[in-house]
C-alpha positions as CSV (number, residue, x, y, z in Angstrom):
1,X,26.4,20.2,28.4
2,X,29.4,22.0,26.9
3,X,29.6,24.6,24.4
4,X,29.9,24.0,21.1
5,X,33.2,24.5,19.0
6,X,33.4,24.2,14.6
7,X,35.9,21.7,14.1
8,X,37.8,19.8,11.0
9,X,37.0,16.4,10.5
10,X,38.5,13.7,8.4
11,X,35.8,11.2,8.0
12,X,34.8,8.5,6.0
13,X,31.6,10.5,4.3
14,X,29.9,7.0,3.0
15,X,30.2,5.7,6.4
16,X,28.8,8.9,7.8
17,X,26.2,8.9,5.5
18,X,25.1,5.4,6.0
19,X,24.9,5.6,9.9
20,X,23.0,9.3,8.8
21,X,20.3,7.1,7.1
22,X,20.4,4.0,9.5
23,X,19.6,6.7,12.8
24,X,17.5,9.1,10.8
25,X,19.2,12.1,11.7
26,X,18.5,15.0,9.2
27,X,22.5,16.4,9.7
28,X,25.6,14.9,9.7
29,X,27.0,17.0,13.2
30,X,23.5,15.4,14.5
31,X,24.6,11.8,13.9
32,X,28.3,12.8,15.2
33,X,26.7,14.4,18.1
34,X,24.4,11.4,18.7
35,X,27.1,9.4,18.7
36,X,29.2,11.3,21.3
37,X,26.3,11.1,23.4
38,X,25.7,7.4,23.0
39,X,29.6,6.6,24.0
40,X,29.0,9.0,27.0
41,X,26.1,7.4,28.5
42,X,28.1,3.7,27.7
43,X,31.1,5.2,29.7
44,X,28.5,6.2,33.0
45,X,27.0,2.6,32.6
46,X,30.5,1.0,32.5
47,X,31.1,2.8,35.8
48,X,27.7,2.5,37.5
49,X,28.2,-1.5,36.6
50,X,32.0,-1.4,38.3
51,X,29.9,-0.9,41.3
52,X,27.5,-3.6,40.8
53,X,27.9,-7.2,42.2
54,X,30.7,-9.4,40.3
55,X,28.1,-11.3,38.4
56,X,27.1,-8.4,36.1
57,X,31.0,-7.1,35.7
58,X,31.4,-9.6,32.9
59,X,29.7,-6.9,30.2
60,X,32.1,-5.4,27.5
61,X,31.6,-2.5,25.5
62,X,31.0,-3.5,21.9
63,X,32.6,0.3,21.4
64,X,35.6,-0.7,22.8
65,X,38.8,-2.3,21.8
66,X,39.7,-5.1,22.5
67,X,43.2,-5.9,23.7
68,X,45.1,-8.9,21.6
């Protein structure tokens, strides 16, 4: 785990305080941090699946983009 850094945001704060509510975190650096976590482990999965047979490689990330 890295170390942690104070850093300026600019966030929607009823957006932020609705995903607060919805994950029951008590801060809003916990839900943020939560978050960053969650996209982590989706980014290990994506690769760990890369490496799985062809029939499972048709899972996209609801995270990301998609192209147009």
């Amino acid at each position: 785990m890295g170390h942690k850094v104070r850093k300026t945001l600019n966030i929607d704060a009823a957006k932020l305080k609705r995903v607060q509510r919805y994950l029951g975190l008590e801060t809003e650096t916990a839900v943020i941090d939560r978050l960053l976590d969650d996209c982590e482990f989706e980014r290990e999965l994506m690769q760990l699946l890369r490496t799985a047979p062809r029939s499972f490689r048709t899972l996209q990330s609801p995270l990301a983009r998609r192209a147009r």
